[in-house]
N, C-alpha and C positions, 0 to 999 in steps of 0.2 A: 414834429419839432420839439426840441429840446423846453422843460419846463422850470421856469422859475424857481429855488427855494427861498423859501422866509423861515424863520422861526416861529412858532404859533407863542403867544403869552399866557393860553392856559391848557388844561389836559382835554376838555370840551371841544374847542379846536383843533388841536390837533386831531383826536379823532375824527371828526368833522372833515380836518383834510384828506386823512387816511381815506374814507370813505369814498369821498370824490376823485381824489387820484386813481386809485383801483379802478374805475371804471377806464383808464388810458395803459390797462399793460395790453400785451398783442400777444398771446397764448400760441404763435406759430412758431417757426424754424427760418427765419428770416438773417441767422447769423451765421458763424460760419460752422463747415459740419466737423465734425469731431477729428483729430492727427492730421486734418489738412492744414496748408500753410496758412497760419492766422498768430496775431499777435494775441496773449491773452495776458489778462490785468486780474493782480492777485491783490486786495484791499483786505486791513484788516487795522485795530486800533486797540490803542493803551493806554489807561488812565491812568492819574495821579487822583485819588478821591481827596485826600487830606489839603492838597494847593487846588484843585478843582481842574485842573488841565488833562487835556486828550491830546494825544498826539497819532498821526494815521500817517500809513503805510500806504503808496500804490506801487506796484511790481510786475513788469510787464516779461512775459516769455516767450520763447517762441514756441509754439503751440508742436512744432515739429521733435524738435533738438531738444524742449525743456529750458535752453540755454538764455537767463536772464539778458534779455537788450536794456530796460533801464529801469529806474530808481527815482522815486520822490516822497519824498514827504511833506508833513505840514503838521502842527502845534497850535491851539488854541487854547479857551477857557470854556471847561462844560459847557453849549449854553441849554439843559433844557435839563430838567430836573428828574431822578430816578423815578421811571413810572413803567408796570410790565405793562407789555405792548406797545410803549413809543419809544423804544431806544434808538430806532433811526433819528429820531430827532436830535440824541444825545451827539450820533455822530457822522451825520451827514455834513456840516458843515469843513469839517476838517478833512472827512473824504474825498468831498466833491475839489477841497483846494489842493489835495493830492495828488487827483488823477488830472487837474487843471495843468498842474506843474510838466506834465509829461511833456517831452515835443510832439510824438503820435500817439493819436488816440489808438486804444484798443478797437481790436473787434471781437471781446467778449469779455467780461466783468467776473472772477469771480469771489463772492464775500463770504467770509467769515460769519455768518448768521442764518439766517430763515431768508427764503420766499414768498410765497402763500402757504405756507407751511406756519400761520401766524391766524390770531385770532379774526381779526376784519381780515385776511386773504393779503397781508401790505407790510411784510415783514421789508427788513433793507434792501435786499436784493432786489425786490420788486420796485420799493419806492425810488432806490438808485436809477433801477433802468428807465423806469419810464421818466425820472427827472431830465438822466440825459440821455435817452433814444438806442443809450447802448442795450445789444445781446446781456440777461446778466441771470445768475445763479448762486443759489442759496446755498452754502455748503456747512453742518452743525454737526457738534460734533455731542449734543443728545437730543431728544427726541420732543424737547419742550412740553406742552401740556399733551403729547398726542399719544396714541398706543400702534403697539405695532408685535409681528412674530418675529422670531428673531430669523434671519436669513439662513440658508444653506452657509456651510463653514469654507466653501472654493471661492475664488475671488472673481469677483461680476455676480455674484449672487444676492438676490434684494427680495423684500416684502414691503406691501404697501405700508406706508405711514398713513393712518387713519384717527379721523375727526371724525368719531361715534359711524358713519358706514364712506364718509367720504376719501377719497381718496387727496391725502393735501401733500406726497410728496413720498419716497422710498427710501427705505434703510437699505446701504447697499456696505456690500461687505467689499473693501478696494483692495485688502492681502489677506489672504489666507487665515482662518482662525482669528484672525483678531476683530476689535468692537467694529461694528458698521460707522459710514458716518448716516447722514441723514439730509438728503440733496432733496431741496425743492426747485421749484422753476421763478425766476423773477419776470422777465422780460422778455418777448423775443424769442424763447428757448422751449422745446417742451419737453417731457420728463424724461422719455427715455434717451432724447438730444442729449439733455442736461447730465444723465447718470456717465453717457458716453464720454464726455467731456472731461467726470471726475476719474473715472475709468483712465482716461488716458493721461492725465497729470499724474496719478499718483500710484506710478509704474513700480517704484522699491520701497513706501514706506505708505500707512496707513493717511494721512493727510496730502492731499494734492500740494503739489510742487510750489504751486501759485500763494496757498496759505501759508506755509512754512516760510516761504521770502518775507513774504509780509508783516508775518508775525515775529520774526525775527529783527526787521526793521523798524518797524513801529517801536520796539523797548527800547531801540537804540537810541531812535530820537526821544521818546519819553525822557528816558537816560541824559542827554544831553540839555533840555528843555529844565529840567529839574537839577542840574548840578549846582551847586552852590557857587 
């Protein structure tokens, strides 16, 4: 079942949550499998730090076609304050009223950030999916505090992203020559599910399909949230 968010009121807590949620993600293939017919949801967010406002993108595809079905967003006021390791918190709330706005839910999430590719294992992707029971993945575009070799220079080529000998997620190369991104699993999805996924969004340019919508949309409304 889909789970609650709150805001925590100090950084204690929130870690505190982090800790306890991670024990509710589902490490299987319970979504849908990779170019088959499936709706997939592209989240992604832009702030204003000087007025204090976020404003989030959700962008649904079709998993087949690429071809955008629909569009939402949603605008608020920061609420949780700059801290590494809990930026979910910065911007879950405006997410979650993003992908609320859809008429159909997704059946696969994927964001602009970390998975378990995160210090407690509870980056967005994760704390997303398991908040709402969706499929969801982490899609970053470096490699956060992790190390890694750099992958073969042909496209589908990856090396493990590693925390000291763990495995927390792959640098995969999506075109040819150019920088990897860096795909963890959140939800529901497992890694090489998860790589297939970005693999197949992001067929002509380095970033999957799903972030480029979103990330696109979120300035817009940033944009319009802040117009005078």
């Amino acid at each position: 079942m889909p789970l609650s968010h709150t805001t925590p009121a100090t950084e204690a807590e929130a870690v505190a949550r982090q800790l306890t949620l991670r024990e509710h993600i589902v490490p299987d293939d319970t979504g849908p499998a990779p170019g088959t017919p499936a709706t997939v949801a592209g989240v992604d967010v832009a702030y204003d730090d000087v007025r204090g406002i976020v404003a989030a993108a959700a962008v649904t595809l079709d998993a087949v076609t690429l071809e955008v079905r629909e569009r939402a967003t949603a605008t608020g006021p920061v609420p949780f304050p700059y801290r590494p390791g809990l930026l979910a918190y910065r911007e879950l709330p405006a997410v979650l009223d993003a992908l609320g706005r859809l008429a159909t839910a997704p059946d696969l999430v994927v964001c602009d950030g970390y998975g378990i590719a995160h210090p407690r294992r509870f980056g967005l992707a994760a704390h997303l999916g398991v908040l709402t029971g969706l499929p969801s993945i982490g899609v970053a575009k470096n490699p956060f505090t992790f190390h890694h070799q750099p992958p073969a220079a042909e496209r589908g080529a990856w090396s493990p992203l590693l925390d000291g000998t763990e495995e927390v997620g792959r640098a995969l190369r999506t075109q040819p020559g150019v920088k990897p991104l860096f795909v963890s699993t959140g939800h529901r999805v497992t890694l090489p599910t998860a790589c297939a996924h970005v693999l197949n969004l992001a067929r002509r340019y380095r970033l999957p399909e799903t972030t480029r919508e979103a990330d696109r949309l979120c300035r817009t409304a940033l944009s319009a949230a802040t117009r005078p």
